[in-house]
N, C-alpha and C positions, 0 to 999 in steps of 0.2 A: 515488745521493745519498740520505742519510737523511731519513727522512719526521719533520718534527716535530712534534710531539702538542701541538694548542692546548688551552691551560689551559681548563678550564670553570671559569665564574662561577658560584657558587651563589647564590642566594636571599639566603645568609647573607650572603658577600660582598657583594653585593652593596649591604645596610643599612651591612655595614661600612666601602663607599667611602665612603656618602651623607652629605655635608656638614654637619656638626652645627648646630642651629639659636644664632642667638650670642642674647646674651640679652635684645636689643631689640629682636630679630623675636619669641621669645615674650611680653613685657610687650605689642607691638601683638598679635599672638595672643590675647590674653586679653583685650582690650578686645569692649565691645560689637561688633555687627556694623556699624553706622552710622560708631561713631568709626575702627574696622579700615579701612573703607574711605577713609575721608577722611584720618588721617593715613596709611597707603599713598599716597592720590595729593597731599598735599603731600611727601612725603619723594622720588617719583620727578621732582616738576617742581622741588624745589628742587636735583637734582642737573646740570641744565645752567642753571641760576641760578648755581653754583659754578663751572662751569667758565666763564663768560660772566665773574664777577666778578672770577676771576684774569686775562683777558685783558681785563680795562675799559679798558684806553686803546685797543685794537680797536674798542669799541664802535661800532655807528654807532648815534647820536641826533639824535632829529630833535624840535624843538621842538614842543612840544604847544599851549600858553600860554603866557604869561608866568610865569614861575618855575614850572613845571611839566615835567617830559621823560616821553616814551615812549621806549625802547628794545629791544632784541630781546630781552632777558631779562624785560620783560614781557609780551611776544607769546607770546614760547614757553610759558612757567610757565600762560599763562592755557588756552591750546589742549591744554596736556598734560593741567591738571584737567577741562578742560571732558571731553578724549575718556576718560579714566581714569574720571571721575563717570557720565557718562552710560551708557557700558558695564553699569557695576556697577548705576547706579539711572533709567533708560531714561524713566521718567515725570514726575521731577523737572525743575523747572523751573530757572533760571540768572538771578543777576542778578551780571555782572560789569562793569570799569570797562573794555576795548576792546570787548567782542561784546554790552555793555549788556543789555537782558533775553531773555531765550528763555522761552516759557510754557509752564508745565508741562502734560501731555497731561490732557487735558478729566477732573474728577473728582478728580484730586491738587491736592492744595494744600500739598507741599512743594518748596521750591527752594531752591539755593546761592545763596549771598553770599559773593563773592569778591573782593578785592583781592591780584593774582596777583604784585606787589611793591609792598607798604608802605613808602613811605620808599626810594624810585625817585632823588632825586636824592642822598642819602645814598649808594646804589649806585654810580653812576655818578662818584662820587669819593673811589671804593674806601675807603669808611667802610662795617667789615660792621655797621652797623645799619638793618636792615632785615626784612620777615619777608615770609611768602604768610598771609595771613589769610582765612581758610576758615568759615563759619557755613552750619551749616543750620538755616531755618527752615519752622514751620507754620502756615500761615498767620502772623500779626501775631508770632509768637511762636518765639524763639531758642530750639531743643532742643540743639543740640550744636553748638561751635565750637573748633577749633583754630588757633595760631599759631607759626610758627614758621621759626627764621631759621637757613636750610640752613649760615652759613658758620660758623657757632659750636653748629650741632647742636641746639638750645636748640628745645624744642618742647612748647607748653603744650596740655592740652587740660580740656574740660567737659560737662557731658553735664548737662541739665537733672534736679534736687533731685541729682543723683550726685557732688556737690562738684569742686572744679577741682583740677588735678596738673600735674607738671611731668615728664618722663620724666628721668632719669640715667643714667647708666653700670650705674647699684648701684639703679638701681629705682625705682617711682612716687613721687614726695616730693610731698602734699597740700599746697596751696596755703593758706594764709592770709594777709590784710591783716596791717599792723601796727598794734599795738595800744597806738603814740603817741597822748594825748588835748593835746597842747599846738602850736602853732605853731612856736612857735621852735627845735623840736626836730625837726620835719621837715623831708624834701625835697618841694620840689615839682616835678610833670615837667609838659612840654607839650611838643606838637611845633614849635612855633616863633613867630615873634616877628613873623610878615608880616603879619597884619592887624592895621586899627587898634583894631578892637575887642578884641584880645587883647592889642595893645600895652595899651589903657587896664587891661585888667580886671587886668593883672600888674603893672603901676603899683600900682596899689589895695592890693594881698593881699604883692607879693614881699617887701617888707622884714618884713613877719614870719615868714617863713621860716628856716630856718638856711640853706636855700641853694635855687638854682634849678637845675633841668634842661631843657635843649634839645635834644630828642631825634631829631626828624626824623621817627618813627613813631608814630603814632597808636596802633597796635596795640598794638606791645610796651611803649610807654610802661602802657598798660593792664596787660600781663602782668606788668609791675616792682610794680605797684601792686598784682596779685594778689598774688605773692609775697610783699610787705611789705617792698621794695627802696623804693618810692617813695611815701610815705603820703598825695599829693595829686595830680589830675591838674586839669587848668582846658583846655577848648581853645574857639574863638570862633567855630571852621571843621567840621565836620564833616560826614562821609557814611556813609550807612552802609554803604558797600564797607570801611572802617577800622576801624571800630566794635563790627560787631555780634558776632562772635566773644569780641571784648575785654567788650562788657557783658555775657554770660554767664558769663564768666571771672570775672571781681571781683566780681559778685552769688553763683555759690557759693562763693567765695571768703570771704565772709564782707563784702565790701564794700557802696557803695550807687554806684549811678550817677543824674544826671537831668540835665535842661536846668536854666538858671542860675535855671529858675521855680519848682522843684524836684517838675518830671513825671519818673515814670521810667516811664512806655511808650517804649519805643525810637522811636516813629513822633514823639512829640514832641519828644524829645532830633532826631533826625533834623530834623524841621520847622523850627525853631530855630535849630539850627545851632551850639548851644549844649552843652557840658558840664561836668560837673564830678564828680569821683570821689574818691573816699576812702573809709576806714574812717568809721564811725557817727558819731564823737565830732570826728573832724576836718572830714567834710562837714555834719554841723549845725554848726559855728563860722563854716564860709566862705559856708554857703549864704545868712544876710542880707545880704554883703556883695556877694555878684554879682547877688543882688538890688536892692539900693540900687546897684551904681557902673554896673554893666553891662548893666542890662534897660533900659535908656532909651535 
């Protein structure tokens, strides 16, 4: 029987098999090492968030609160960033909405801020608006945040004074507000209409709008607003598992954020429970107003 002569692989071949990089592994490639690893571990936990969202009538959900749900697409999303961050950043500490805080080891004072799905009942009735919103901060203060929402690819991010972006197909597109100065000419977003104090405060402001948006997510309602998709944000509920990502977004952005008092320390927007967002010339028009209807 003839002996047959296994091919050698060379060196050369061997680059030649090697899988070419596509061009949204080099865009994250080229980001800081902070942003590389954060979006890597939203882009890995948002891929069985995708798979979970096409099986959403599988679901199992179990009631959290009253108009609120936990489901296994956010159990999993939160445990894949937790072990994927912690790997890569060991000393950092964790403040997320299922495993609540984890303290960073004695000496750091940086830690994640995560809400592992934004706009959780959105999900669950397979509306894809929803994101993982990802912030890291230093102590009191937002350095880098990204958001984004695995079933439509849409993945914003910001690195504090390094301006906000949005990743594409065709490459980074740098984030700006919109630079409407009139009411009737914008939209406005929130994430929804259940409390009363948000019902009052959009009572107040909606009719001079040209129209209103009900979003479901906190977050990316924020990321529309960086982009200059949505030139107001108003919400009457906040935390900042939703948040804190989004308020570094629209401040390099070119935006302003603050409570309806008009603090913009993220701890008092937080405390409050209170927000309001826009470009300069739209958030000074609104800001006496949710002063006068809605700080009482």
């Amino acid at each position: 029987m003839p002996v047959v002569e296994k091919k050698r692989i060379t060196p050369r071949a061997q680059t030649l098999h090697k899988r070419s990089e596509t061009r949204e592994e080099k865009m994250i490639a080229a980001l800081s090492p902070i942003l590389n690893v954060m979006v890597n571990a939203v882009r890995k936990a948002g891929q069985g968030i995708v798979h979970d969202f096409r099986e959403v009538a599988n679901l199992q959900v179990s009631e959290k609160s009253p108009g609120e749900f936990v489901s296994n697409a956010d159990l999993y999303s939160e445990k894949k960033l937790v072990d994927i961050l912690h790997e890569a950043r060991p000393d950092y500490g964790f403040i997320s909405e299922e495993c609540g805080e984890i303290p960073a080891k004695e000496g750091c004072d940086f830690y994640f801020v995560m809400d592992p799905v934004d706009g959780t009942n959105n999900f669950i009735h397979a509306v894809p608006m929803f994101c993982i919103s990802l912030a890291l901060m230093q102590k009191d203060k937002v350095i880098a945040g990204v958001i984004y929402n695995p079933v439509t690819n849409e993945l914003y991010y910001a690195e504090k004074g390094k301006g906000a972006f949005v990743m594409t197909p065709t490459g980074n597109v740098r984030l700006r507000v919109s630079g409407r100065r009139q009411l009737k000419y914008c939209l406005l977003g929130t994430n929804g209409y259940a409390s009363e104090k948000t019902q009052k405060c959009l009572n107040h402001v909606a009719q001079s709008f040209a129209s209103v948006r009900y979003f479901g997510s906190r977050a990316l309602t924020m990321a529309m607003v960086a982009a200059g998709q949505i030139d107001a944000q108003i919400e009457a509920r906040v935390h900042i598992l939703d948040i804190a990502a989004g308020y570094l977004l629209v401040q390099e952005a070119g935006g302003k954020v603050t409570d309806f008092a008009g603090h913009t320390d993220l701890d008092s927007i937080v405390q409050s429970s209170t927000m309001l967002v826009g470009n300069s010339m739209i958030h000074e028009i609104l800001l006496p107003k949710m002063v006068k209807s809605c700080m009482k």
